[in-house]
DRENKERO-143921 format. One record per residue: y, x, z of N, C-alpha, C, O in turn. Coordinates in steps of 0.2 Angstrom, whole numbers, padded with zeros to 4 digits, always signed. Layout:
YXZYXZYXZYXZ...
***
This chain:
-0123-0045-0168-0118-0049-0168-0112-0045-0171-0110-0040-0170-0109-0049-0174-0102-0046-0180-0097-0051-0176-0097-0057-0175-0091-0045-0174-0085-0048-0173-0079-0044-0179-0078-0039-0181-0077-0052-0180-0072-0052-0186-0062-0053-0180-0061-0057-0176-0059-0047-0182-0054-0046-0181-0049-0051-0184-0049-0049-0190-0046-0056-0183-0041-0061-0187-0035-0058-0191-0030-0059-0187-0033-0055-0196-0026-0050-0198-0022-0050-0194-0019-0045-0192-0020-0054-0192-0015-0055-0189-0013-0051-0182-0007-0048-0180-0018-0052-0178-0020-0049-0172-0021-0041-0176-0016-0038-0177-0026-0038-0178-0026-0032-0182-0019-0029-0184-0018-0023-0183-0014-0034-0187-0008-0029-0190-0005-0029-0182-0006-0023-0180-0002-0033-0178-0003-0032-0170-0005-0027-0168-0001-0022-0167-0011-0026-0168-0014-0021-0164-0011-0016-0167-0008-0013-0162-0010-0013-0172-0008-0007-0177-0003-0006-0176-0001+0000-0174+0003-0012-0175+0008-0011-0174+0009-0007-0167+0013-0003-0166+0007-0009-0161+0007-0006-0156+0005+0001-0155+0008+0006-0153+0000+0001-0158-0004+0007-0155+0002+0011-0162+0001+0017-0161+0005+0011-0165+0009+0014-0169+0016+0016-0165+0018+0021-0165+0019+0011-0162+0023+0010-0157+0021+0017-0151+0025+0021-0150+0017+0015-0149+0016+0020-0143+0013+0029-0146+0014+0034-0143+0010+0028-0154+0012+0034-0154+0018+0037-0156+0018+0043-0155+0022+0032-0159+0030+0036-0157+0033+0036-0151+0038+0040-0152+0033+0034-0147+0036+0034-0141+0034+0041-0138+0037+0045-0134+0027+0042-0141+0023+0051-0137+0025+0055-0142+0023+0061-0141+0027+0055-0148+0031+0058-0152+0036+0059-0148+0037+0064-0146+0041+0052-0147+0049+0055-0146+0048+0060-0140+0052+0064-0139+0043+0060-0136+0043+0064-0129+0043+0070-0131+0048+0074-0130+0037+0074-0135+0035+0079-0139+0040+0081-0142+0043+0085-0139+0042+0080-0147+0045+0083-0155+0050+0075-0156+0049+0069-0155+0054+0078-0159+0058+0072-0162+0055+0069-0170+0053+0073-0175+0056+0064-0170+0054+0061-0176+0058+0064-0181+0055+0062-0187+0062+0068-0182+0064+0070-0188+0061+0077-0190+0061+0080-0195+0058+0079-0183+0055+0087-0185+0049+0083-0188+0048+0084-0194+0045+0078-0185+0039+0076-0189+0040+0075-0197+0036+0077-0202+0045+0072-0196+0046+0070-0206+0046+0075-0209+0041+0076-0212+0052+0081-0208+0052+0086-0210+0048+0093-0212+0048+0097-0217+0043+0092-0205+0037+0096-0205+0031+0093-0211+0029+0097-0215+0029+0086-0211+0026+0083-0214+0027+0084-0223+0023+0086-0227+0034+0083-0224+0038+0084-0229+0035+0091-0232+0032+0092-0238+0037+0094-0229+0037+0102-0232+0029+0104-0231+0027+0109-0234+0026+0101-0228+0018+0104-0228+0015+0101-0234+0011+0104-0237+0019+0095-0236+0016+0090-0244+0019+0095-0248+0017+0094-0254+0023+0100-0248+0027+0103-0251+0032+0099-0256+0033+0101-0262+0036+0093-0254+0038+0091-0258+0047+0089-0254+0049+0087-0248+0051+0092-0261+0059+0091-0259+0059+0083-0254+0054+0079-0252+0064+0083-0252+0066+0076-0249+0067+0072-0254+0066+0066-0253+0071+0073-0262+0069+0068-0268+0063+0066-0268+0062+0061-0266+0057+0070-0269+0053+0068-0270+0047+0065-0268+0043+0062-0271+0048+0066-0257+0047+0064-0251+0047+0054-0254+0044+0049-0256+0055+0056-0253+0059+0049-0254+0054+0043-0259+0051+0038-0258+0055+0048-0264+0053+0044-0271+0043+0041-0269+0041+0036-0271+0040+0045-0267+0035+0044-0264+0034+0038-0259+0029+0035-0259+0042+0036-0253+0040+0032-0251+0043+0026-0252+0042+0021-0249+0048+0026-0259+0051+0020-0262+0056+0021-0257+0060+0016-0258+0059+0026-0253+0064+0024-0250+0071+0028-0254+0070+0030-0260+0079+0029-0251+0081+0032-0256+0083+0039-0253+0084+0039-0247+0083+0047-0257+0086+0052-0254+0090+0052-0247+0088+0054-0242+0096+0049-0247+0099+0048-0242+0095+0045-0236+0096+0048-0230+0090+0041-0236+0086+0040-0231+0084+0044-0226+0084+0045-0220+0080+0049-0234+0077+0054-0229+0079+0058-0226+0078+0060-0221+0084+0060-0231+0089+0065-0225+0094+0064-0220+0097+0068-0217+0093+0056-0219+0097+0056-0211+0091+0055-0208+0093+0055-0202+0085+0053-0209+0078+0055-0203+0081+0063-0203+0085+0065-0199+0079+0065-0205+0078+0071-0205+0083+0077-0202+0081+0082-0200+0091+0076-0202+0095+0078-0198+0096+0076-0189+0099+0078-0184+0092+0068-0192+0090+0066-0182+0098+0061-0183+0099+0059-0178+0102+0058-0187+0107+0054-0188+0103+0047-0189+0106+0043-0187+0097+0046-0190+0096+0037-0190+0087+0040-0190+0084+0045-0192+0084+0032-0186+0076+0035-0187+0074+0031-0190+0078+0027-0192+0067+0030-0193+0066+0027-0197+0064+0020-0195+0060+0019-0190+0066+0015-0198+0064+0008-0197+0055+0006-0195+0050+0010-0194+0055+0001-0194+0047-0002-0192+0044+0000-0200+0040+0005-0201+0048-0004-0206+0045-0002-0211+0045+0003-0214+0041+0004-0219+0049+0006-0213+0048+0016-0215+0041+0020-0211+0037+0023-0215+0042+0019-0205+0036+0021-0203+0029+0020-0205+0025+0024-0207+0029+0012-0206+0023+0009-0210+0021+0011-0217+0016+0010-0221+0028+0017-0221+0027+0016-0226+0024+0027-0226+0022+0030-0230+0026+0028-0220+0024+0036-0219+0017+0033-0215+0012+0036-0217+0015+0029-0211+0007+0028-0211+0004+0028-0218+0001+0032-0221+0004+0024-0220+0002+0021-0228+0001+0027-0232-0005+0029-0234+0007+0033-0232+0005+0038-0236-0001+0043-0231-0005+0046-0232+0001+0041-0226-0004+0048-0222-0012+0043-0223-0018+0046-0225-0012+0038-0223-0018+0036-0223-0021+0035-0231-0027+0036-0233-0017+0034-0235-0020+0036-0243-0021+0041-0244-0024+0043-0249-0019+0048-0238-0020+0053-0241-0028+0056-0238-0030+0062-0238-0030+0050-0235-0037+0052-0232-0037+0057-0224-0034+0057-0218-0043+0061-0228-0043+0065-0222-0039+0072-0221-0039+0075-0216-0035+0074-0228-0028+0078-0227-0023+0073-0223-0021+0076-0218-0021+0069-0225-0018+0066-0221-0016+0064-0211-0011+0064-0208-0024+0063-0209-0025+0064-0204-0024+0071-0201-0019+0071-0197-0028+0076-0202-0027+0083-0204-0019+0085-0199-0017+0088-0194-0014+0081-0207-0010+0083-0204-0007+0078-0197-0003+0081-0193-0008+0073-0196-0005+0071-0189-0007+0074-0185-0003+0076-0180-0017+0076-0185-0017+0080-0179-0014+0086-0178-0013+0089-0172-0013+0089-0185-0009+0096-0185-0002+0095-0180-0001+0098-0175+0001+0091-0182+0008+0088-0180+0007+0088-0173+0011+0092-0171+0005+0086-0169+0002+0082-0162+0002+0088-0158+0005+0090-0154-0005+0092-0162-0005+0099-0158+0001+0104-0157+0003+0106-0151+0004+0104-0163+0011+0110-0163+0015+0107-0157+0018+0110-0153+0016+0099-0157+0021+0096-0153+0019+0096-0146+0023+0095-0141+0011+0097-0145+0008+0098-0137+0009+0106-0135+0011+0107-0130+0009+0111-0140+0010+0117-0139+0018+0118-0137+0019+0121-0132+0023+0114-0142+0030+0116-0139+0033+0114-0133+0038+0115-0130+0026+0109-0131+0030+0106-0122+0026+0110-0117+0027+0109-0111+0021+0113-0118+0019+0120-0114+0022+0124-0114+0021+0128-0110+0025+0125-0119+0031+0131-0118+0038+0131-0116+0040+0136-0115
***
């Protein structure tokens, strides 16, 4: 028996389970160390983070100084990159996850 997920309900789904893992993000590490960390592990400037995500310079650096956080559609657009990027990609959330599980035991 094959069950077919409807898109609709699937972008839903995605979108919560997206939702709550920021929410255990904001408790761990703030969302801008993640950008930041992410950023520099791609080894790439904030120009070229940016240009990467169609978004502009300024974007990224006010995630990243913790002055504005990223929209529903910013985030969808840093999944998009972590998930094109395979399993480097994943790699680094879980990397991300651990370091941030690590700084709240300490």
């Amino acid at each position: 028996m094959t069950v077919q997920i409807l898109p609709q309900v699937r972008d839903k789904w995605r979108d919560n389970c997206l939702n709550l893992l920021i929410m255990e993000l904001g408790k761990l590490l703030k969302i801008s160390d993640f950008i930041r960390e992410l950023r520099q592990q791609l080894n790439l400037s904030q120009e070229k983070f940016a240009a990467k995500l169609g978004v502009s310079l300024r974007t990224v650096n006010r995630w990243e100084n913790g002055s504005t956080v990223p929209s529903q559609m910013g985030l969808k657009l840093i999944e998009e990159m972590l998930q094109k990027m395979g399993e480097s990609g994943k790699r680094l959330l879980n990397e991300y996850l651990l370091i941030a599980e690590q700084r709240e035991d300490s």
